[in-house]
C-alpha positions as CSV (number, residue, x, y, z in Angstrom):
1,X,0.0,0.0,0.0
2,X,3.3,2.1,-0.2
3,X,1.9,3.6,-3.3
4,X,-0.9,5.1,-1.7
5,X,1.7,7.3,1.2
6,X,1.8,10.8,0.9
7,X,4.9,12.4,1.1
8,X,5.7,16.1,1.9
9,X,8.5,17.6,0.0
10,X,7.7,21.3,1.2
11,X,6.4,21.6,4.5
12,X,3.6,24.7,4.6
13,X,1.5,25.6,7.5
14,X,-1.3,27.8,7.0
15,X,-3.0,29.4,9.8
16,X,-2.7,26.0,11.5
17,X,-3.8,23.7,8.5
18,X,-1.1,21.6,6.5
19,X,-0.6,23.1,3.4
20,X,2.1,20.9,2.4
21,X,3.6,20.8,-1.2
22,X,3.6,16.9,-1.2
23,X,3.7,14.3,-4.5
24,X,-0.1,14.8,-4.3
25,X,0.0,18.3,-5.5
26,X,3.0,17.6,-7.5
27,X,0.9,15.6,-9.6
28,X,-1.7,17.9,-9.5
29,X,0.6,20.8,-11.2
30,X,1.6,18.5,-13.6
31,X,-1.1,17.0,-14.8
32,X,-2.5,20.7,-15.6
33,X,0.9,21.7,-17.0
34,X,0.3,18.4,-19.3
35,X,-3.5,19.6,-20.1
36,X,-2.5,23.2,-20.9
37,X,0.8,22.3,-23.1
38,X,-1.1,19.6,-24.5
39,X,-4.1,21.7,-25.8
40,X,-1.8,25.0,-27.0
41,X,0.5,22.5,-28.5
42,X,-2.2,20.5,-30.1
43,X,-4.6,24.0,-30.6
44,X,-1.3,25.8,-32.3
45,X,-1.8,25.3,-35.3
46,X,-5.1,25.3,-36.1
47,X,-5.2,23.8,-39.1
48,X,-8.0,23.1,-41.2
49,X,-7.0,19.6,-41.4
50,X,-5.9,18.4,-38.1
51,X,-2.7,16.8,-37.1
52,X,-2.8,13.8,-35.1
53,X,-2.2,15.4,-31.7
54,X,-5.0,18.2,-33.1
55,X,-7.5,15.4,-33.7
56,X,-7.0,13.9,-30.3
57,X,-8.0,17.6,-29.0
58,X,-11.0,17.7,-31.3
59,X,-11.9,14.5,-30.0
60,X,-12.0,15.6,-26.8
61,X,-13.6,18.5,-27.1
62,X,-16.9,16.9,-29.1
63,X,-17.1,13.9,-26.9
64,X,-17.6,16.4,-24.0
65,X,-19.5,19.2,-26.3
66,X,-22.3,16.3,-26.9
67,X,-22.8,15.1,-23.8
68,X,-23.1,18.5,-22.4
69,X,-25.7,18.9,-25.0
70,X,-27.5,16.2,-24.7
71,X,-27.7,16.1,-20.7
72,X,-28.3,19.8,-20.0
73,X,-29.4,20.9,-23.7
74,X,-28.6,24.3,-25.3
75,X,-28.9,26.2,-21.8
76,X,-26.5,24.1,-20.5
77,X,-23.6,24.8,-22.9
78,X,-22.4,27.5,-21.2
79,X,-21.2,25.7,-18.3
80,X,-19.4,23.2,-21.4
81,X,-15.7,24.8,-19.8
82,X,-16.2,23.6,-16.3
83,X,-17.1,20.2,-17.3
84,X,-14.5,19.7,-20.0
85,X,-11.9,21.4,-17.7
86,X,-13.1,18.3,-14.9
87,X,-13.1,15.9,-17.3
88,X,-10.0,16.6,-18.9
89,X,-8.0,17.0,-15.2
90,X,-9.6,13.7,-13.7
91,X,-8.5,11.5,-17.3
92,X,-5.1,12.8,-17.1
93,X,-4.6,12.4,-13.3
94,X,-6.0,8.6,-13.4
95,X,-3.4,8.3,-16.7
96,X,-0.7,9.6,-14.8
97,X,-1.3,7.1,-12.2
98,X,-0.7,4.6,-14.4
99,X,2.5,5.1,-15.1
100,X,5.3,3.2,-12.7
101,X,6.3,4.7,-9.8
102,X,4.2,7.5,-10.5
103,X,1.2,8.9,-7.8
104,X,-2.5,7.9,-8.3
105,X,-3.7,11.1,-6.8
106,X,-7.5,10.2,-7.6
107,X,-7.2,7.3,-5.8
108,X,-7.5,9.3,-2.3
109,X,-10.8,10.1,-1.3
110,X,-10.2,13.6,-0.5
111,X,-9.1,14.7,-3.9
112,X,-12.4,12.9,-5.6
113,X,-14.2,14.9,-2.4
114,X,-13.3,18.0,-2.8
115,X,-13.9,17.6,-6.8
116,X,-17.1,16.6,-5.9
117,X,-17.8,19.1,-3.2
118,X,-16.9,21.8,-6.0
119,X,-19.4,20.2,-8.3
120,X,-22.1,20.1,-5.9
121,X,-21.2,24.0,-4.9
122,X,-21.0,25.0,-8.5
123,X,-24.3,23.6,-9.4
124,X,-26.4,24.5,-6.5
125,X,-25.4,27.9,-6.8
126,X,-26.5,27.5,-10.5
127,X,-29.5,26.3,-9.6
128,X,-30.6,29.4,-6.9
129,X,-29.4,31.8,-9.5
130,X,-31.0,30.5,-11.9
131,X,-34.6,29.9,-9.9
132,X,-34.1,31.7,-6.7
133,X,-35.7,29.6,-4.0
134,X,-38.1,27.8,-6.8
135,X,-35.1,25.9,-6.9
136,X,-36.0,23.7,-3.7
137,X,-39.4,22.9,-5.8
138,X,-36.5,20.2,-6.9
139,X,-37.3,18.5,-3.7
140,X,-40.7,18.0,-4.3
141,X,-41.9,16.5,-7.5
142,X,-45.0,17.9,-9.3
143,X,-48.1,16.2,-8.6
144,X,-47.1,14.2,-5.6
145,X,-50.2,14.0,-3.7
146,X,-49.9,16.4,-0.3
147,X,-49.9,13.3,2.1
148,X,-46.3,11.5,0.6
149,X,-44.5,15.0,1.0
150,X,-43.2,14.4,4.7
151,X,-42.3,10.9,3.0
152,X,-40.5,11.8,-0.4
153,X,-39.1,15.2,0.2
154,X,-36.8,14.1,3.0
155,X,-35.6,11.1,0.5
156,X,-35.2,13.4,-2.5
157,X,-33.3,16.1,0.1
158,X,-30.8,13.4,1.4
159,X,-30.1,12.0,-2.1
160,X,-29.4,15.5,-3.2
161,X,-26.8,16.3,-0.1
162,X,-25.4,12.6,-0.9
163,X,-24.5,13.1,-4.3
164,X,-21.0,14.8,-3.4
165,X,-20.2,11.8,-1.3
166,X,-21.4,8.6,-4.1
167,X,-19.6,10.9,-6.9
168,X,-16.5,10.9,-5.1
169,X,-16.3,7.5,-3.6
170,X,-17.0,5.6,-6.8
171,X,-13.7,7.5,-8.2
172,X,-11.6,6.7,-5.6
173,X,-12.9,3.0,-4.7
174,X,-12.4,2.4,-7.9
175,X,-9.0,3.7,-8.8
176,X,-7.6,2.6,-5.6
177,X,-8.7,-1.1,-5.9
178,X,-7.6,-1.7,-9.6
179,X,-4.2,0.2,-8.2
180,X,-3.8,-2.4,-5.3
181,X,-5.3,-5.5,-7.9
182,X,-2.2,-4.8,-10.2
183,X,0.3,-4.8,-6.8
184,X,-0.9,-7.8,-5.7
185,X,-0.5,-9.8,-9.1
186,X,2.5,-7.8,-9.6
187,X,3.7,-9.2,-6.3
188,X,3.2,-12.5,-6.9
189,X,5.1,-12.8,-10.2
190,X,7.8,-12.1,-8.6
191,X,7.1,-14.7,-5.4
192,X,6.5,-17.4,-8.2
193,X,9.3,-16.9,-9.7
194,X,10.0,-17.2,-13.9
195,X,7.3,-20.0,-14.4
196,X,5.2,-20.0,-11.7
197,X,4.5,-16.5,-12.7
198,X,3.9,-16.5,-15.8
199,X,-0.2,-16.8,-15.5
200,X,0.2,-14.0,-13.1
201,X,1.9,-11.8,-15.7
202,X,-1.0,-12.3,-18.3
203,X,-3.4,-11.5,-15.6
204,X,-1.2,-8.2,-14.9
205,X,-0.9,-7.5,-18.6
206,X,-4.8,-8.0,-18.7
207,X,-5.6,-5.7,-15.9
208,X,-3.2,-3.2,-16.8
209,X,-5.4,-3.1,-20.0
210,X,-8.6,-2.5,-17.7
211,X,-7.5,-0.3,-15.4
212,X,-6.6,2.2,-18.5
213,X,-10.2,2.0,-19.8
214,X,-11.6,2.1,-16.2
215,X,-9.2,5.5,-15.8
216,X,-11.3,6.6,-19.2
217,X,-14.5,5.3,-17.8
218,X,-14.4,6.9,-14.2
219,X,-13.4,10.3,-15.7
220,X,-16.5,9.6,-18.4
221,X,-18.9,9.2,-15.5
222,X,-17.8,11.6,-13.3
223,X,-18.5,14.1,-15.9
224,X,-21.6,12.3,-17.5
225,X,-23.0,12.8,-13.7
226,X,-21.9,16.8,-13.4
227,X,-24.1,17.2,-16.5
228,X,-27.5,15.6,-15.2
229,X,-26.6,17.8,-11.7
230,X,-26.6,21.0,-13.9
231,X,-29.4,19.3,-15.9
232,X,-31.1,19.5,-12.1
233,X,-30.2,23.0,-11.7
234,X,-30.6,24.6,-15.4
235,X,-34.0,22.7,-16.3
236,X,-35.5,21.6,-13.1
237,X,-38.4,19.1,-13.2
238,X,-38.3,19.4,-17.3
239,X,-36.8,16.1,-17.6
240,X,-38.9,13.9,-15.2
């Protein structure tokens, strides 16, 4: 579980909180210097007919331009930067994780949580700008007969303060298991030895395959998930 320490290289206290410059935030700072020399690199040119590393971009930037779209509809375009921007940092952090002896800083629950927490910030302050306090009508679905309110609105309140917590748990669970997974096997290649570990090394090779489309996947959904949150707050009960 080694892989999971974090390690301070700059010791920072702020007002009595750690503010430590650790490999955490190192990966942090460089996954966003990867995103931003990526994209001007890639966006440089701008040429009419993209470049590989142009057309990866593109690629990019319509997969997240649609789904925007088609969760949260025109309205919800505007907000198209803040989920490409969280889609974008959480793909390249879980990619970075999967080089060796590199950090898996998604895999700590209080990164995904306070990506989550901003997500949940972000779009209930969208939602009471938008709708003022008509936005709590979101609690209480129309046409639901006066005597199931005390029942359902609770429910609906709860899932709504939960959704910070399931977004970022499912990140983290899941990078931090297929992370340990790949130790383990890893591990016991080299316990069994050139032929004993051979089966173990397929499996390795196998899962180091998954765990790159699950770092694509859990990026996907935590960005599929911000859109039907703004879809909440930009078009309230439209969808139901």
């Amino acid at each position: 579980m080694e892989q999971f320490e974090i390690n301070r290289f700059l010791k920072l206290d702020l007002f009595g909180l750690d503010a430590s410059f650790t490999n955490s935030s190192l990966f942090m700072v460089l996954a966003v210097v990867l995103i931003v020399g990526f994209l001007s690199f890639a966006m440089g040119g701008r040429a009419l007919i993209p470049n590989r590393l142009q057309s990866v971009a593109e690629l990019a930037y319509e997969f997240i331009a649609n789904m925007v779209y088609d969760n949260t509809g025109k309205d919800g375009m505007k907000y198209f930067p803040f989920v490409f921007t969280l889609f974008i940092f959480v793909l390249v952090l879980n990619l970075l994780g999967m080089m060796p002896y590199s950090f898996t800083v998604t895999s700590h629950i209080v990164v995904t949580f306070a990506l989550a927490a901003l997500v949940f910030v972000v779009v209930t302050g969208i939602g009471f700008a938008r709708h003022g306090l008509g936005f709590l009508k979101l609690f209480k679905p129309e046409g639901l007969p006066l005597a199931l309110v005390p029942i359902i609105v609770p429910i609906e309140v709860i899932s709504f303060l939960i959704r910070p917590i399931s977004l970022s748990v499912r990140l983290f669970a899941n990078m931090m298991a297929g992370h340990t997974l790949l130790k383990v096997f890893a591990g016991f290649i080299v316990s069994l030895g050139m032929f004993g570990g051979i089966v173990p090394l397929i499996a390795t090779v196998a899962f180091t395959g998954l765990e790159f489309l699950v770092a694509f996947l859990q990026a996907m959904i935590f960005s599929v998930l911000t859109c039907i949150y703004l879809n909440d707050a930009i078009n309230m009960h439209d969808h139901h």
